[in-house]
Every structure is written in C-alpha cells, then in structure tokens.
C-alpha positions in Angstrom: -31.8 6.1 18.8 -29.0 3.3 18.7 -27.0 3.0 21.5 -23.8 1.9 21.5 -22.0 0.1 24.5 -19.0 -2.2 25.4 -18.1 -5.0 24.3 -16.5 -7.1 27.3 -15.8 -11.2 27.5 -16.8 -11.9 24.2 -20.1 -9.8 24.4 -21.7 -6.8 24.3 -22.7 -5.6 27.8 -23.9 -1.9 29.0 -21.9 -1.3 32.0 -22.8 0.4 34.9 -22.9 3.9 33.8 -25.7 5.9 32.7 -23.4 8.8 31.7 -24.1 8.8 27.6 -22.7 10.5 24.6 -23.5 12.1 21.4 -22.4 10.4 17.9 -22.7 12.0 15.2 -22.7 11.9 11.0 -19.7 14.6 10.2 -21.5 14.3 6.8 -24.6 15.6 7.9 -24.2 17.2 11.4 -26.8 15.5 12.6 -26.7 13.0 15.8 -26.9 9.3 14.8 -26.2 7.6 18.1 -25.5 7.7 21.5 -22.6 5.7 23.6 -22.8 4.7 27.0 -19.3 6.1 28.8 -18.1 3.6 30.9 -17.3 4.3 34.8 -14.1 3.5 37.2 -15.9 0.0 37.8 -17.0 -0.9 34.5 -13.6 -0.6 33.4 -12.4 -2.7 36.4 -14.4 -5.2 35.5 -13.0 -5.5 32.0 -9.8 -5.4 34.0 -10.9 -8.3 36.1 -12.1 -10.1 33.0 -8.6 -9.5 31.0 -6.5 -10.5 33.9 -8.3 -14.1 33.9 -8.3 -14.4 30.6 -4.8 -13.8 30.5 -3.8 -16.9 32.9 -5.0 -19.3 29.6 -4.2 -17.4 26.4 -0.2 -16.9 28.2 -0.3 -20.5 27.9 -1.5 -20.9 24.4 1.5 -21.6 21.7 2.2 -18.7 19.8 1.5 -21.0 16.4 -2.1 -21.2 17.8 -2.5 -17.3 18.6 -1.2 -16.6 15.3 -3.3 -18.8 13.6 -6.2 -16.8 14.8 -5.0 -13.2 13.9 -4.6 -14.9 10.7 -8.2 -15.6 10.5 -9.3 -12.6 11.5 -7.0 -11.0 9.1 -9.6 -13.1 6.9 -12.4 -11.8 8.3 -10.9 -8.0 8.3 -10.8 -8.6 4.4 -14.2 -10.3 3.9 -15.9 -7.1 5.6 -13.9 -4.3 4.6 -16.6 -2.3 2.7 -18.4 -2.4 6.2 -15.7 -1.1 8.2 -14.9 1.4 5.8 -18.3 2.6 6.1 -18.3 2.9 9.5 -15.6 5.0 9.6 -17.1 7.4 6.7 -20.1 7.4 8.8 -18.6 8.6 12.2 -15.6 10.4 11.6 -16.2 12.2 8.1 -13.4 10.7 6.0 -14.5 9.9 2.2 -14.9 6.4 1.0 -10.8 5.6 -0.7 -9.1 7.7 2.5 -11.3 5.5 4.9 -10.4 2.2 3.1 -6.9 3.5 3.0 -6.8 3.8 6.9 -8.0 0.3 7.1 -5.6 -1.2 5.3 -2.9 0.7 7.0 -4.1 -1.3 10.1 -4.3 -4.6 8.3 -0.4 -4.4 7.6 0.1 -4.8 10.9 -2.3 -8.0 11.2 -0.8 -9.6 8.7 2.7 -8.5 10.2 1.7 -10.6 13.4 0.6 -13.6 11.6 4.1 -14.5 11.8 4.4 -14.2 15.4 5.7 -17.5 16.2 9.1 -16.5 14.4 8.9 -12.5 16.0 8.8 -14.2 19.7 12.5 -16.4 19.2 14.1 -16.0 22.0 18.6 -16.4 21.9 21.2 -18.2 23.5 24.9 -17.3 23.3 26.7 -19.9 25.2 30.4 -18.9 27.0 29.8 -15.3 26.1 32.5 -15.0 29.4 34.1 -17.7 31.2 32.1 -20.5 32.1 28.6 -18.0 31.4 26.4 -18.5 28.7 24.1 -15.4 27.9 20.2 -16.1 27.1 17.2 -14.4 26.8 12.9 -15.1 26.1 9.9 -13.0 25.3 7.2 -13.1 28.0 3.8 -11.4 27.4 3.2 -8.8 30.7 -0.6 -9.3 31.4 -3.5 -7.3 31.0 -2.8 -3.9 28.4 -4.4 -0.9 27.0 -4.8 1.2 24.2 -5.9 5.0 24.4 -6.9 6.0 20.9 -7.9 9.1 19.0 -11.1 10.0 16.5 -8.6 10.6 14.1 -7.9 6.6 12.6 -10.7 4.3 14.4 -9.5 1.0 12.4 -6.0 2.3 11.2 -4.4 3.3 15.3 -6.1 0.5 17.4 -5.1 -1.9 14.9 -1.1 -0.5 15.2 -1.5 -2.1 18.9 -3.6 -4.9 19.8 -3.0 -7.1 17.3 0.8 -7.4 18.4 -0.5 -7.7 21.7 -2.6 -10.4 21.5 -0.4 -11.9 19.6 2.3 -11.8 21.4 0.0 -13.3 24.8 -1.0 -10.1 26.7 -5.1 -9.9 26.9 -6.1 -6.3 25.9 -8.7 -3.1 26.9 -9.1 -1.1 24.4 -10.3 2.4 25.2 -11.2 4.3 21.7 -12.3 7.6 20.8 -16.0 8.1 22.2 -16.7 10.6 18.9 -16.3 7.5 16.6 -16.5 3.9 18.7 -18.7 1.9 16.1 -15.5 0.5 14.5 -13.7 -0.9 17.7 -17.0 -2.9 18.6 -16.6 -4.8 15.2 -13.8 -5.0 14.9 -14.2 -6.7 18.8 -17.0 -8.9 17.0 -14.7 -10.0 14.1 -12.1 -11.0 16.7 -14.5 -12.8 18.5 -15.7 -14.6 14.9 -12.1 -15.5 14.6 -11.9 -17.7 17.5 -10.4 -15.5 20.0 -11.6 -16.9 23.3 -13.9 -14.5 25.9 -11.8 -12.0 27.8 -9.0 -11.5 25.3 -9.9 -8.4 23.6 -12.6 -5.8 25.4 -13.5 -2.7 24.2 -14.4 -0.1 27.1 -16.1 3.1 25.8 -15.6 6.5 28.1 -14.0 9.9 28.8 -11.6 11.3 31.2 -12.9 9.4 33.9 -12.1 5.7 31.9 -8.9 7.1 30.9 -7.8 7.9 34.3 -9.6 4.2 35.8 -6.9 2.7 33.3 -4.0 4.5 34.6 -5.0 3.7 38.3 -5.7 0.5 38.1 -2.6 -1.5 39.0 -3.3 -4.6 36.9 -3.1 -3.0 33.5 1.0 -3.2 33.1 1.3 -1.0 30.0 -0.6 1.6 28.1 -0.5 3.1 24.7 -2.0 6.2 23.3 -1.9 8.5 20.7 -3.6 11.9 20.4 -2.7 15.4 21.4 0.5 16.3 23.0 -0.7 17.4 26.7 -2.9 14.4 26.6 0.5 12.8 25.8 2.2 14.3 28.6 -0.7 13.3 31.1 -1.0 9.9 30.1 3.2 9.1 30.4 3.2 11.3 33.7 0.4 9.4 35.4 1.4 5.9 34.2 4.7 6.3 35.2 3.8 7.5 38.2 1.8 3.9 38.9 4.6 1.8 37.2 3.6 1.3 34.0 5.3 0.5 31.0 3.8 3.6 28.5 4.7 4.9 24.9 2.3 8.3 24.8 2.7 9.7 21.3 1.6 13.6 20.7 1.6 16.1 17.9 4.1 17.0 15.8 5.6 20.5 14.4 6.5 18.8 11.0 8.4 20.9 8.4 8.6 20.9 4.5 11.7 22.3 3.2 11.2 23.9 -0.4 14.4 24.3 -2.1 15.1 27.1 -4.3 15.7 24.4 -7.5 12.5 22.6 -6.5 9.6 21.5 -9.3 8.0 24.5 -7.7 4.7 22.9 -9.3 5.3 19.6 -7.7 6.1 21.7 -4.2 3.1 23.4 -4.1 0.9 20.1 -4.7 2.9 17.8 -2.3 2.8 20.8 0.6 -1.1 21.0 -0.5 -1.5 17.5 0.6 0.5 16.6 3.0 -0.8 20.2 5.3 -5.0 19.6 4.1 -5.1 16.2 3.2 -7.7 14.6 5.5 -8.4 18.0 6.6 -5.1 18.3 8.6 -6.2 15.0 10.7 -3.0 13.3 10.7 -0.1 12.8 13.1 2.4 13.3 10.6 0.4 16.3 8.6 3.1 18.8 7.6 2.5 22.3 9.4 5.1 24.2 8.3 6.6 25.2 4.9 10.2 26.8 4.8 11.4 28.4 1.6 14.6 28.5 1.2 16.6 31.4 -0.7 14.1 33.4 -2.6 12.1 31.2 -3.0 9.0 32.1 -0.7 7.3 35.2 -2.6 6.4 32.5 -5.7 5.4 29.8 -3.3 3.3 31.8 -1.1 1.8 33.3 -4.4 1.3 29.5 -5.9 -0.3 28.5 -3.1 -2.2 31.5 -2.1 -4.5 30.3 -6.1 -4.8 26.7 -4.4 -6.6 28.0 -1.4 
C-alpha cells in the first residue's frame, strides 16, 4: 500500500515516527494509502531545517522570490488536471468543484507574483518638528500553516505563497485525511527553483499540532478548521508568543425577503447550505423568512430535498 510521508529540505524523508494513518477514496470507501504522522522531533527538525533556510532566502531580493512563485504559478497551471485529481481522489469533491478549489488558490499565487511592489516600505519626512516618520516590511522567520480536509490546494495555497514570498521559510501542517496534494504541490515548488528548506510539509495529528505551537522558533501560525480547534490553536499560541490568525466556523444566515424571486431563493439557499456537501467555511446554515414568507419556502424546499 503507498505510503505517504514528509517532504522536508527539498525531499521526501519518513521521519521518525511509526505512528501511521488511513487514507482513503471518499468515492469508494475503500483505504488507498497510509501516511506516516510525524512526531515532536520530526517536526523540530523541519523546524531546524526552516530556520536555516531562512538566514539565505531573508536575504534574497524580493524580485528574485517573486520570480519563482511566478514559475511555479507555471507549473501549478501545467499540472492542474493532476492536482485536481488528487483532490477528487482523497477528499470526494467532483472533478469542476475540485478544479474550482484550485484555482481559488492560484489567485493568490499569482497575487504574490507582484511581491516586490506589495513589500514598499514609506517615508514621510517632518511629519513633526525636525522628525521624519518611516516604516519597512521584514519577513519574521520560520511559519506555519494548520489546514483542514476541507480545500487541500485551495487553504494552503491562501498562506504560503505570501509567505514565501514575502521571505519567511514555511511548515506546512495539512489535513492527515487528504495530504497527497501538499507533497506536490511541495514537489512543484521545489521544480520551481525554490531552494531546500523553504517550504516543508510535516504530516501529523494532535501531537504535530501541538510540537508547532511549542516550539519557540516557529513565530506565527495560521489555521483554519473548526471553531474549538480555533480557540486552542489562538489560546496556545498566544500563550508562547506567537503571532496567530485561527479562523473557525461560522453561523452564516440567508435572509429571504417576502418580495424575493422565491424560485431563485430556494436555488441560491440550496447551494450555498449543500453545495460541496456543506464543506465550506462560508456554507450558509440558516435561512430566515421574513414576513409570511416561511410556509412557501419551507414547502419549496421541502420538494428539493
């Protein structure tokens, strides 16, 4: 059975750990691969591996770091049918919803392709007397991404690309139900000239989770999932200093108005609640009616289901 691992400094490696887990075909139900879950150390050693990394790719112009995102923006385009299928074949979306996701995530490559003008810093000169006012973007060091099973390509791709971009060397951390994306996508990075120790991909559970939030060398962390995930990754790295945006779930609402295309209503509140099978951070998860409005709806939709 394939087994799928990490990829750290520009390679595949298999950790330490010999805690595995199960991978399977949503399609099918049926197990298609295992993946190694990293320990406490394997992910300090990505750590260790980032932080160095970091002291040369700080140091690199951002014209130079831009002109590899661009590339693997490229790249991202030249094997899209094979990241699409990855996704189908781990987390269950169909074909045009997994492509979709993708490019979702290649909006925000292209988006830091243009780095070099994003990173400006200003001056203001004799903002009061005799002091001028001035300020420059600095990347932190070693970051991370926490991501869900939800969008393999579409989430991780919101984050490290900015990252990298912007000089910080990253660890990312994806879901363990559907990793097969985040090692290519690794792989393309590496294709695109992205030196060794840039851009690692540690595979784990709780315990990796919790290594990242320890480990003092990793200065900021972003995740998306569910809400009390949300709340114990932004307790924990606050608690060790780190900078942390830890988006949750959402109670999104749907206002049907009483003069609405009621038609129209019950399509677009068909969608937006089942579309992707209710796997989306923004899927809407309650409908109010307003004025009498709700016994037709509720009847409309009611012949949908």
């Amino acid at each position: 059975m394939k087994l799928i691992e990490h990829f750290v400094n520009g390679k595949i490696i298999p950790g330490s750990s010999d805690k595995k887990g199960k991978v399977f075909n949503p399609a099918t139900g049926e197990q298609e691969s295992e993946v190694r879950l990293a320990s406490k150390s394997d992910l300090d050693s990505a750590v260790e591996v980032a932080k160095k990394a970091f002291e040369s790719w700080s140091l690199k112009p951002a014209l130079q770091r831009a002109r590899i995102i661009f590339k693997f923006k490229e790249l991202i385009e030249k094997n899209s049918d094979e990241l699409t299928k990855l996704i189908v074949s781990e987390h269950g979306k169909v074909y045009e919803d997994a492509r979709g996701s993708l490019t979702r995530g290649l909006e925000v490559v292209e988006f830091a392709c243009g780095i070099p003008h994003l990173l400006k810093g200003e001056f203001s000169e004799n903002v009061g007397t005799n002091v001028d006012s001035w300020s420059i973007r600095q990347p932190l060091g070693v970051v991370a991404g926490i991501t869900p099973f939800n969008f393999p390509a579409m989430v991780p791709m919101w984050m490290f690309p900015i990252a990298i971009a912007c000089g910080n060397t990253f660890i990312l951390k994806p879901s363990e139900k559907d990793p097969s994306c985040a090692i290519r996508l690794a792989e393309l990075l590496s294709e695109a000239g992205l030196p060794e120790g840039v851009f690692n991909v540690i595979n784990g559970d709780k315990e990796a989770v919790d290594a990242i939030l320890e480990n003092k060398d990793i200065k900021a962390v972003s995740f998306v999932g569910s809400t009390p995930i949300a709340k114990y990754i932004y307790e924990n790295s606050a608690k060790n200093e780190k900078r942390v945006q830890a988006l949750g779930g959402a109670k999104n609402h749907l206002v049907v108005m009483p003069d609405c295309d009621l038609d129209g209503a019950v399509n677009g509140l068909m969608g937006a609640a089942y579309g992707s099978a209710g796997e989306r951070c923004m899927a809407q998860s309650v409908a109010v009616a307003v004025g009498d409005i709700g016994d037709e709806l509720v009847s409309r939709l009611s012949k949908k289901s």
